[in-house]
KELUM-936189 format. One record per residue: x, y, z of N, C-alpha, C, CB in turn; residue number from 1. Coordinates in Angstrom, 1 decimal, decimal comma. Glycine has a CB too. Layout:
N
<nx->X; ny->Y; nz->Z; cax->X; cay->Y; caz->Z; cx->X; cy->Y; cz->Z; cbx->X; cby->Y; cbz->Z; resi->NUM>
...
REM end
This chain:
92
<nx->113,6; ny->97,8; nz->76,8; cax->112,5; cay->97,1; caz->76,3; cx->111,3; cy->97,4; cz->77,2; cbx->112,8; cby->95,5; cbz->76,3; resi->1>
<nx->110,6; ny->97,5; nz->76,5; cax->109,3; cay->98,4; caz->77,2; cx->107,7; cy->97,5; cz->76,9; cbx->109,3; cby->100,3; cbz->76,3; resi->2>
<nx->107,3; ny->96,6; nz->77,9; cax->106,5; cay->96,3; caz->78,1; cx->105,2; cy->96,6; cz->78,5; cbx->106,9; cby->95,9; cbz->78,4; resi->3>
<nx->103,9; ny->95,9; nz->78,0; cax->102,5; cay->97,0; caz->78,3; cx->102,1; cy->96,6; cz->79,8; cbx->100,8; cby->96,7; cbz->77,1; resi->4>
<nx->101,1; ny->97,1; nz->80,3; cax->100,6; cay->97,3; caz->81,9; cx->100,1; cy->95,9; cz->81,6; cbx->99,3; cby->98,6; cbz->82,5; resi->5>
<nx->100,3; ny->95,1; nz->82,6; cax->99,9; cay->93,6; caz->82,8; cx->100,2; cy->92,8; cz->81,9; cbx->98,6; cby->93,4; cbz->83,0; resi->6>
<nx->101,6; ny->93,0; nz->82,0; cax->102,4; cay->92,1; caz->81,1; cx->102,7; cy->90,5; cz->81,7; cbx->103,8; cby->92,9; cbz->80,7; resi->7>
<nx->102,6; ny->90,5; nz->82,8; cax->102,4; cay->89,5; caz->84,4; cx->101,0; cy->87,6; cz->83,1; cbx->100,6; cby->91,4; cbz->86,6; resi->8>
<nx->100,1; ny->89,0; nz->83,7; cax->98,9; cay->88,2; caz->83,1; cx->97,9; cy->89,2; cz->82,7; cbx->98,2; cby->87,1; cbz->84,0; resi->9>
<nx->97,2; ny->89,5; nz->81,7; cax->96,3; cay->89,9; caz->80,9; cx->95,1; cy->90,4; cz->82,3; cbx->95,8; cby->88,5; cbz->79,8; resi->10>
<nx->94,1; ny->91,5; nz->82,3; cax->93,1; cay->91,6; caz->83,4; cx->92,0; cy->90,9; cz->82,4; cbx->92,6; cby->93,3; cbz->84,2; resi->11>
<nx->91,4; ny->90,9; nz->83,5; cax->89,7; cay->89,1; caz->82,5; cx->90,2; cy->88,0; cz->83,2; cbx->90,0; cby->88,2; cbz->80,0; resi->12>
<nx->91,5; ny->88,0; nz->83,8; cax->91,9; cay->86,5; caz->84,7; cx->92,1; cy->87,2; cz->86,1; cbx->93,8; cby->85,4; cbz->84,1; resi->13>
<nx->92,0; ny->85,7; nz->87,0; cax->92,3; cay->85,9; caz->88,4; cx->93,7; cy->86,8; cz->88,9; cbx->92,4; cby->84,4; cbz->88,8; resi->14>
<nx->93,9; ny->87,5; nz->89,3; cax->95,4; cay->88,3; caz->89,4; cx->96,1; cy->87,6; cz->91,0; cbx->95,0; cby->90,6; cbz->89,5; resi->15>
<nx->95,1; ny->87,1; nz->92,0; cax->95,3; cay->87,5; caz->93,6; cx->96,2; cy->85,9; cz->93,5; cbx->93,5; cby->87,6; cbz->95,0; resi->16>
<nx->96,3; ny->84,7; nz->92,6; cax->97,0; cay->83,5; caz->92,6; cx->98,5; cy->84,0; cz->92,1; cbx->96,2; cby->82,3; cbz->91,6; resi->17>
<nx->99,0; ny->84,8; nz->91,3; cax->99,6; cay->85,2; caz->90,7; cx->101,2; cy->86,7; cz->91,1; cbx->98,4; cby->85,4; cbz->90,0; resi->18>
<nx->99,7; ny->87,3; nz->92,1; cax->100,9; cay->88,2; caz->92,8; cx->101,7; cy->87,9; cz->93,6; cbx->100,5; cby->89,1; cbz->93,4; resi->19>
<nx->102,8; ny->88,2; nz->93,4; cax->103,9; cay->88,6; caz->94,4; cx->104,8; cy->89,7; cz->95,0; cbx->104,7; cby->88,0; cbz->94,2; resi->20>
<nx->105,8; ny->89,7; nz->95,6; cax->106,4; cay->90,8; caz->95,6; cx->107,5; cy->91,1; cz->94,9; cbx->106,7; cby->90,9; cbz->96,5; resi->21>
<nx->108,0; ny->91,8; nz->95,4; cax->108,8; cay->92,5; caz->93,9; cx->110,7; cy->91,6; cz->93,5; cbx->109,2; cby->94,6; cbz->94,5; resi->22>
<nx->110,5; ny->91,1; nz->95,3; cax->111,7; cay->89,9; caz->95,0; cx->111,3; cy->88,7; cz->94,9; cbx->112,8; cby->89,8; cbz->96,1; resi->23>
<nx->109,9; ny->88,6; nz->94,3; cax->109,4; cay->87,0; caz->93,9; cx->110,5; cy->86,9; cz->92,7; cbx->107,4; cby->86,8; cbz->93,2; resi->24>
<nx->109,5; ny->85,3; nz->92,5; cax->110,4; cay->84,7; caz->91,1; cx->110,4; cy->84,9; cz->89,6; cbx->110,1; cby->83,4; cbz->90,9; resi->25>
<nx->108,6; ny->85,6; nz->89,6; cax->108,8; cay->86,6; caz->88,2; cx->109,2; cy->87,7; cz->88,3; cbx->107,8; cby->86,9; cbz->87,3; resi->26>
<nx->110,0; ny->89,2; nz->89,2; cax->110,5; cay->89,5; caz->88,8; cx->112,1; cy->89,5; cz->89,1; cbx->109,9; cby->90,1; cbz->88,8; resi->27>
<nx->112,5; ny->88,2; nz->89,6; cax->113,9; cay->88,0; caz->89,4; cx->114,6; cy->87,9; cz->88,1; cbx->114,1; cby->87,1; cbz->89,9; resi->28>
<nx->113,0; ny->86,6; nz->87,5; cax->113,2; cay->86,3; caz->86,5; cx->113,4; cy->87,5; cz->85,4; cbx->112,3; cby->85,4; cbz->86,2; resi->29>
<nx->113,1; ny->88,6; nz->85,3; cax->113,0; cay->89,9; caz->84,0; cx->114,3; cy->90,3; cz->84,9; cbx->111,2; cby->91,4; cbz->83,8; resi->30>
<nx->114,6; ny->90,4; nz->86,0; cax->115,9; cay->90,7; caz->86,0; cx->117,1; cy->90,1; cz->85,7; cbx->115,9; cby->90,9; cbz->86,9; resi->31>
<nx->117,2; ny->88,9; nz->85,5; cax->117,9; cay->88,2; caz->85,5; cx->118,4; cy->88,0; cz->83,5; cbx->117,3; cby->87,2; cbz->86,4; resi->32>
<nx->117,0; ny->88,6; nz->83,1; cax->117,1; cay->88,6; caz->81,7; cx->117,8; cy->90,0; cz->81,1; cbx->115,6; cby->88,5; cbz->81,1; resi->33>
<nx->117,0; ny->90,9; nz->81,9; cax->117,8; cay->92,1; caz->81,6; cx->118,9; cy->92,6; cz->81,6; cbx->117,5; cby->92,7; cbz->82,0; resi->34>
<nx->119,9; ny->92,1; nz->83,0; cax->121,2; cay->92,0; caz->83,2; cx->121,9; cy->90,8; cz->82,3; cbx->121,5; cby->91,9; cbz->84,6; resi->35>
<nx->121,3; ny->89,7; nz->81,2; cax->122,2; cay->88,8; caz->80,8; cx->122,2; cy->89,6; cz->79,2; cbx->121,7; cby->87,0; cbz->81,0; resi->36>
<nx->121,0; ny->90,4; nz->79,2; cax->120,8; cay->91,3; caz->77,8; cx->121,5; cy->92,6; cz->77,9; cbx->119,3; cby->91,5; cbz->77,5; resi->37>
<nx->121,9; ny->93,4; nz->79,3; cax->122,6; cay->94,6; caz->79,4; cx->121,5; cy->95,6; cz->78,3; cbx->124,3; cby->94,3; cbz->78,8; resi->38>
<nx->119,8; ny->95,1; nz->78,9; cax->119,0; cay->96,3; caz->78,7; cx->118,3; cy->96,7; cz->80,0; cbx->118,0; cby->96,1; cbz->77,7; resi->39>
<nx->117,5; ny->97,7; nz->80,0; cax->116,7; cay->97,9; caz->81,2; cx->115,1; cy->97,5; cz->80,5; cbx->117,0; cby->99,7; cbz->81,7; resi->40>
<nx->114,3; ny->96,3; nz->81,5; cax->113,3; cay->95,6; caz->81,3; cx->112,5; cy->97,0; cz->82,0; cbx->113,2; cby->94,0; cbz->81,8; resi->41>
<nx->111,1; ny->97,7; nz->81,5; cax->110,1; cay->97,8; caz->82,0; cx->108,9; cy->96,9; cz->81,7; cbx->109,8; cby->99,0; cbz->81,9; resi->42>
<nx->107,9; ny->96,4; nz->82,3; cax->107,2; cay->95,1; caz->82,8; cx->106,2; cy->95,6; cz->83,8; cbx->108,1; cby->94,0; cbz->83,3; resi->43>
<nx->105,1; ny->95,5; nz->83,3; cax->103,6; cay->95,2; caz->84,2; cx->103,6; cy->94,3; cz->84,3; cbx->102,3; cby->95,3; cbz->84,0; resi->44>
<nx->103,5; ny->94,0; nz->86,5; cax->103,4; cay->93,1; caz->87,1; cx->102,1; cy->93,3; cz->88,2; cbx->104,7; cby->92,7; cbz->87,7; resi->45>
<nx->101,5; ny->92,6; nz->89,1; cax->101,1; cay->92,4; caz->90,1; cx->101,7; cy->92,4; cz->91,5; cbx->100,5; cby->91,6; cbz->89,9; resi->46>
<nx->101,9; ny->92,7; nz->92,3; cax->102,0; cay->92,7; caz->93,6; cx->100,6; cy->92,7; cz->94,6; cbx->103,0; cby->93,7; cbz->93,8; resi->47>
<nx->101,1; ny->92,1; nz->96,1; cax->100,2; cay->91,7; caz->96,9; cx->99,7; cy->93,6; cz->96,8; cbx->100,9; cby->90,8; cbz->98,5; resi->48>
<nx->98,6; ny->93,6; nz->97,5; cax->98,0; cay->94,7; caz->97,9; cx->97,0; cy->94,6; cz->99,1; cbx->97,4; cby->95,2; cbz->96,8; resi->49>
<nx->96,3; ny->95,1; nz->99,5; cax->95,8; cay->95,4; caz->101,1; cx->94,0; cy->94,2; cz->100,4; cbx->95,5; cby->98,1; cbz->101,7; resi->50>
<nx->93,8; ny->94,6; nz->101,5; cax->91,7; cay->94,1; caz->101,4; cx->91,7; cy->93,5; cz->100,0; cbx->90,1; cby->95,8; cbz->101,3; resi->51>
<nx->92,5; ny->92,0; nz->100,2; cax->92,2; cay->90,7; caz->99,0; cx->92,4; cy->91,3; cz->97,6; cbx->90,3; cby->90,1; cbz->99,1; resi->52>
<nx->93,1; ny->93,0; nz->97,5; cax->93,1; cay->92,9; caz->96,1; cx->95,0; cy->92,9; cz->96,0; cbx->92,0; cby->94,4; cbz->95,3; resi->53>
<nx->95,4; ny->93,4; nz->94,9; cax->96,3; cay->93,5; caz->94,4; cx->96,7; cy->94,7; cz->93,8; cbx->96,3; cby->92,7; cbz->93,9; resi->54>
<nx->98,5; ny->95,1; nz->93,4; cax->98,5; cay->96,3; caz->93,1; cx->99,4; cy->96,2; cz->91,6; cbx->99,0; cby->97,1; cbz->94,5; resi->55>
<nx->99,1; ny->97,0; nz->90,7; cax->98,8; cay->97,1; caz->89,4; cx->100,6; cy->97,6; cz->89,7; cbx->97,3; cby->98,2; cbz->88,8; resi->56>
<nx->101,9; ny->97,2; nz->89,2; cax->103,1; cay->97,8; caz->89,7; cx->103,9; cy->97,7; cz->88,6; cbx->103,8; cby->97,3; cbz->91,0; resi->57>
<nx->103,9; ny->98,7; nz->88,0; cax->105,4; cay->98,6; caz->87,0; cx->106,8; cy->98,4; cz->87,6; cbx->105,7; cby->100,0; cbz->86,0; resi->58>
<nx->107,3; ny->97,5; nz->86,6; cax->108,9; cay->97,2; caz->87,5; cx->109,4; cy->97,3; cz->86,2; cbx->109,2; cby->95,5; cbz->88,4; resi->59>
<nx->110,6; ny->98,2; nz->86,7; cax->111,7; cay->98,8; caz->85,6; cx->113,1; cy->98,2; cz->86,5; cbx->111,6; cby->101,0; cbz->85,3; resi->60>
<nx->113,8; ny->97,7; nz->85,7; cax->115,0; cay->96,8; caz->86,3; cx->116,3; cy->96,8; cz->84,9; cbx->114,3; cby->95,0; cbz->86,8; resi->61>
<nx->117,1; ny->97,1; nz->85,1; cax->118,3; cay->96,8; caz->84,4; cx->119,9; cy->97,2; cz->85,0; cbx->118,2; cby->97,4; cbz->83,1; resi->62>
<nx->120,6; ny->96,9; nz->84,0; cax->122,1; cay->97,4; caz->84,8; cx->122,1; cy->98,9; cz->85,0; cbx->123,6; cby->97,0; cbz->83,8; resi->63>
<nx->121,9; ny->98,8; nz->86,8; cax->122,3; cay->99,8; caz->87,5; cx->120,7; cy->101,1; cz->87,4; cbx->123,9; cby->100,4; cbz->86,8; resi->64>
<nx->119,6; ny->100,0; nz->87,3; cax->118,1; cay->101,0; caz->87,8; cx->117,9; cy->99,9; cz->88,1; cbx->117,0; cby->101,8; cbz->86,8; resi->65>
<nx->116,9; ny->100,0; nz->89,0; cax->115,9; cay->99,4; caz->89,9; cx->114,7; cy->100,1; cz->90,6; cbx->116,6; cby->98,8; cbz->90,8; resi->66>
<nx->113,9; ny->100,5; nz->90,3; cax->112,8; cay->100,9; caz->90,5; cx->111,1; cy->100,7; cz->90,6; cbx->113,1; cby->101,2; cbz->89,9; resi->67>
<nx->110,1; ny->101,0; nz->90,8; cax->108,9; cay->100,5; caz->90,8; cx->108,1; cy->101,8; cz->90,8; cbx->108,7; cby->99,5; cbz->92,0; resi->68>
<nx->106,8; ny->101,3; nz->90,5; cax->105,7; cay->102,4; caz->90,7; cx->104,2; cy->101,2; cz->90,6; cbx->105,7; cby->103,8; cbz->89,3; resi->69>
<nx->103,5; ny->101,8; nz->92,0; cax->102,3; cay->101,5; caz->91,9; cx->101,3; cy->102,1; cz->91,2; cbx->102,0; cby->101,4; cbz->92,8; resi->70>
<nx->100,5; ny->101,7; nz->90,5; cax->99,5; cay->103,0; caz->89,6; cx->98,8; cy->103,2; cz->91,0; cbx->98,2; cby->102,6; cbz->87,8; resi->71>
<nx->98,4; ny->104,6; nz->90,1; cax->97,6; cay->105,4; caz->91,5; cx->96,0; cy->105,7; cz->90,9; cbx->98,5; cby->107,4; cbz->92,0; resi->72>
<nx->96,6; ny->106,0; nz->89,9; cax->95,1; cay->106,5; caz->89,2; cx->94,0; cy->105,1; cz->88,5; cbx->95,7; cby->107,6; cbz->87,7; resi->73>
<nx->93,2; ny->104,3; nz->88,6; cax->92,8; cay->103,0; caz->88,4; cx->91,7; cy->103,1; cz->87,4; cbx->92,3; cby->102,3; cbz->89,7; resi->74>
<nx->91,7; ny->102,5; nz->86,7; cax->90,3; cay->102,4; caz->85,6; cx->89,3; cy->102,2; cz->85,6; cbx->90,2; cby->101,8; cbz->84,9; resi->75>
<nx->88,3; ny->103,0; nz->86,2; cax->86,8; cay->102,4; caz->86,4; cx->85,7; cy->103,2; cz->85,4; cbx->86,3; cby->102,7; cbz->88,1; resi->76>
<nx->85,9; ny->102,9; nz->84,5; cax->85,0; cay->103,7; caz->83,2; cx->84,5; cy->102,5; cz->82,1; cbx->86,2; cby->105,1; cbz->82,2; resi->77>
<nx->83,6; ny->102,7; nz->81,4; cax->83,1; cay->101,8; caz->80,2; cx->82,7; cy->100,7; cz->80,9; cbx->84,2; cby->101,4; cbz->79,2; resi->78>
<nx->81,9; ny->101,3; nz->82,1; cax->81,7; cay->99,3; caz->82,5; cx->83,0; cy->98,6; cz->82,7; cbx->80,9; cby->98,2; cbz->81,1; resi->79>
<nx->84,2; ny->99,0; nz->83,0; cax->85,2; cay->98,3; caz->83,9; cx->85,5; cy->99,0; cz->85,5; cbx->86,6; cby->98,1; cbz->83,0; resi->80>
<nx->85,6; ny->98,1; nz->86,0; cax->85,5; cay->99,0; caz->87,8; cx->87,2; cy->98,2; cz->88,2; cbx->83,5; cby->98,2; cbz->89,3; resi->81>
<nx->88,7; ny->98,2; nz->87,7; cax->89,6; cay->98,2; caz->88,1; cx->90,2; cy->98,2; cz->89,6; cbx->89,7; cby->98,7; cbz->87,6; resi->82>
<nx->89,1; ny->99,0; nz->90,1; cax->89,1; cay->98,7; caz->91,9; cx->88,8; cy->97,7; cz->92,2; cbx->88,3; cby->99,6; cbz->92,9; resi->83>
<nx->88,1; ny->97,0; nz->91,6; cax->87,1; cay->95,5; caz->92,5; cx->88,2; cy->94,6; cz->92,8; cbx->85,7; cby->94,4; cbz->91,3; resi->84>
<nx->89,3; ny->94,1; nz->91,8; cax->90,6; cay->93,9; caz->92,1; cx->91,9; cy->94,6; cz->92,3; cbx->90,8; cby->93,4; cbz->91,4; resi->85>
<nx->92,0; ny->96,0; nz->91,9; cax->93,0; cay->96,3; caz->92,4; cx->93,1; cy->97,8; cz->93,7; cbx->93,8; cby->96,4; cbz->91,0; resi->86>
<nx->94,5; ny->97,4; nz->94,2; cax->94,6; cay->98,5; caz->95,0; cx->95,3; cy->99,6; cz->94,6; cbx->95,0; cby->98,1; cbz->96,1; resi->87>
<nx->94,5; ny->101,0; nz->94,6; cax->95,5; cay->101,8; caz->94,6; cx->96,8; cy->102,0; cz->94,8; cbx->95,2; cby->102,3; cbz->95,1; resi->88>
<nx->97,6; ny->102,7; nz->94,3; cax->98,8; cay->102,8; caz->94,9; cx->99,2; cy->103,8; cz->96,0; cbx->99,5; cby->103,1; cbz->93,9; resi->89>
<nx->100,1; ny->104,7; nz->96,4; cax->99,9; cay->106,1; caz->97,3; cx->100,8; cy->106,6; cz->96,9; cbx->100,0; cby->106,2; cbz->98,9; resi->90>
<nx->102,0; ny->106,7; nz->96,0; cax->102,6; cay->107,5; caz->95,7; cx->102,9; cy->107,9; cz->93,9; cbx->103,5; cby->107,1; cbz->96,5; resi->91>
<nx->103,5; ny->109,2; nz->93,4; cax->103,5; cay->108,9; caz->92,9; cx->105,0; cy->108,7; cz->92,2; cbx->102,7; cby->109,3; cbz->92,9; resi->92>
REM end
């Protein structure tokens, strides 16, 4: 099951009340769904990130994956500047 980027909470809202890490309680919770469904959840979440922002992190979880990625590449075009809140990632 394949979820869109900031599936967590929508961007237009506060993200920095919201983040956690990756063994917080919302993504136990998609884990916990995924293994009672025997699919693999991908899910945009937030995690902490460095200088007050936060980091944009897909979390892919099911029986026998567990994985993550920070986005690297950030959206700052059309009059949205995606850096003001979030932090890069470093890998890819």
């Amino acid at each position: 099951m394949v979820f869109p980027e900031a599936a967590m909470r929508a961007f237009g809202n506060s993200l920095k009340d919201i983040a956690e890490p990756l063994d917080g309680p919302w993504a136990a919770a998609v884990r916990s769904i995924a293994q009672g469904l025997d699919i693999t959840v991908v899910a945009g979440m937030f995690t902490p990130g460095d200088g007050g922002r936060v980091r944009n992190t897909l979390l892919v979880t099911g029986p026998g994956i567990e994985t993550s990625y920070d986005k690297i590449h950030l959206f700052d075009a059309f009059g949205f500047a995606e850096s003001h809140t979030v932090a890069a990632g470093t890998a890819p």
